[in-house]
C-alpha positions as CSV (number, residue, x, y, z in Angstrom):
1,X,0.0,0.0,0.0
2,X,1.4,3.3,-1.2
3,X,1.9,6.2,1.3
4,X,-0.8,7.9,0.5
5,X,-3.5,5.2,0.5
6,X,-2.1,4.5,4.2
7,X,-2.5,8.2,5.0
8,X,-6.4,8.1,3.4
9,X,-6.9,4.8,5.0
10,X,-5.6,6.2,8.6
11,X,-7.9,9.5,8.1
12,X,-11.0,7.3,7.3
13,X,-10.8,5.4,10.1
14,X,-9.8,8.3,12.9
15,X,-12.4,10.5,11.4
16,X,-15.1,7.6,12.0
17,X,-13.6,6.7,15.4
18,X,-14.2,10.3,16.0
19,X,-17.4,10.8,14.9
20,X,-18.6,8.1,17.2
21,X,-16.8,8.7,20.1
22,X,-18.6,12.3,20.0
23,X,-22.2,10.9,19.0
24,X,-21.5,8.7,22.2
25,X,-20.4,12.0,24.4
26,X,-23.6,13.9,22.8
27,X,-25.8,11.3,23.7
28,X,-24.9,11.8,27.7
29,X,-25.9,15.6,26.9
30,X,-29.4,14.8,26.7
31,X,-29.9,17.8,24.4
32,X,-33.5,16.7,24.2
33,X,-34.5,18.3,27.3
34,X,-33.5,21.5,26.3
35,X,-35.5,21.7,22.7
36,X,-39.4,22.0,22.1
37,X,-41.1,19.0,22.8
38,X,-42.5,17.6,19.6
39,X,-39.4,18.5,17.3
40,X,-37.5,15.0,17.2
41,X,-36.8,15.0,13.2
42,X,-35.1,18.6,14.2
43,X,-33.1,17.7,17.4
44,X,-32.0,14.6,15.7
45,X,-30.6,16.6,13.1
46,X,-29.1,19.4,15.3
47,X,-27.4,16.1,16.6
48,X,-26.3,14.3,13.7
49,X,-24.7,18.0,12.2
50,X,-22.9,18.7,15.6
51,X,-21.7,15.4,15.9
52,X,-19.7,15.8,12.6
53,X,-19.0,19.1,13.1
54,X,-16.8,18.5,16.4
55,X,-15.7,15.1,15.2
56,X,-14.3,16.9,12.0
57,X,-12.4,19.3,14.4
58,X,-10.7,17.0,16.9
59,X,-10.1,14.4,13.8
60,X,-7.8,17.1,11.8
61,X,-6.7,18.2,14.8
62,X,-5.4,14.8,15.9
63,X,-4.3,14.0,11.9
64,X,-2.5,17.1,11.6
65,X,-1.1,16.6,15.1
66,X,-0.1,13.2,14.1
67,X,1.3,13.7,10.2
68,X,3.6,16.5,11.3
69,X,4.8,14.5,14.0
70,X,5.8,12.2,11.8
71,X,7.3,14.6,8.7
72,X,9.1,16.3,11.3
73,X,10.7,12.9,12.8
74,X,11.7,12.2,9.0
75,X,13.1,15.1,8.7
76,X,15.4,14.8,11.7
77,X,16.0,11.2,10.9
78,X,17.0,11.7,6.8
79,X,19.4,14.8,7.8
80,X,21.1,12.1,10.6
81,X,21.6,9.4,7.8
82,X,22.7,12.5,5.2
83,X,26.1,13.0,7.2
């Protein structure tokens, strides 16, 4: 598998490890308490499109976090083995 496909296959997963680690933490909220009664279709969509809205953000944070970790130990590593 080429570098890149590793890097798409790592994103996929974290980004859907993410997304239900944060439907899980939304869940304990119980947002449905604090909307009208009668509006499920609506709260179950404000869920749904917060869920991937913070999951997006901590999953590029984490993937960014993780990638440039990773460049940046390359770089030290091929300008070690250059000398």
């Amino acid at each position: 598998m080429t570098g890149l496909g590793q890097q798409a296959l790592i994103s996929i997963i974290v980004n859907l490890v993410f997304i239900f680690l944060t439907w899980r933490a939304l869940q304990a909220l119980q947002i449905e308490k604090i909307i009208r009664k009668g509006r499920v279709v609506e709260t179950r969509l404000l869920l749904i499109l917060l869920t991937i809205a913070i999951a997006s953000s901590v999953s590029n944070f984490f993937l960014n976090y993780f990638f440039f970790g990773h460049s940046s130990c390359n770089i030290f590593f091929k300008h070690v083995e250059g000398q």
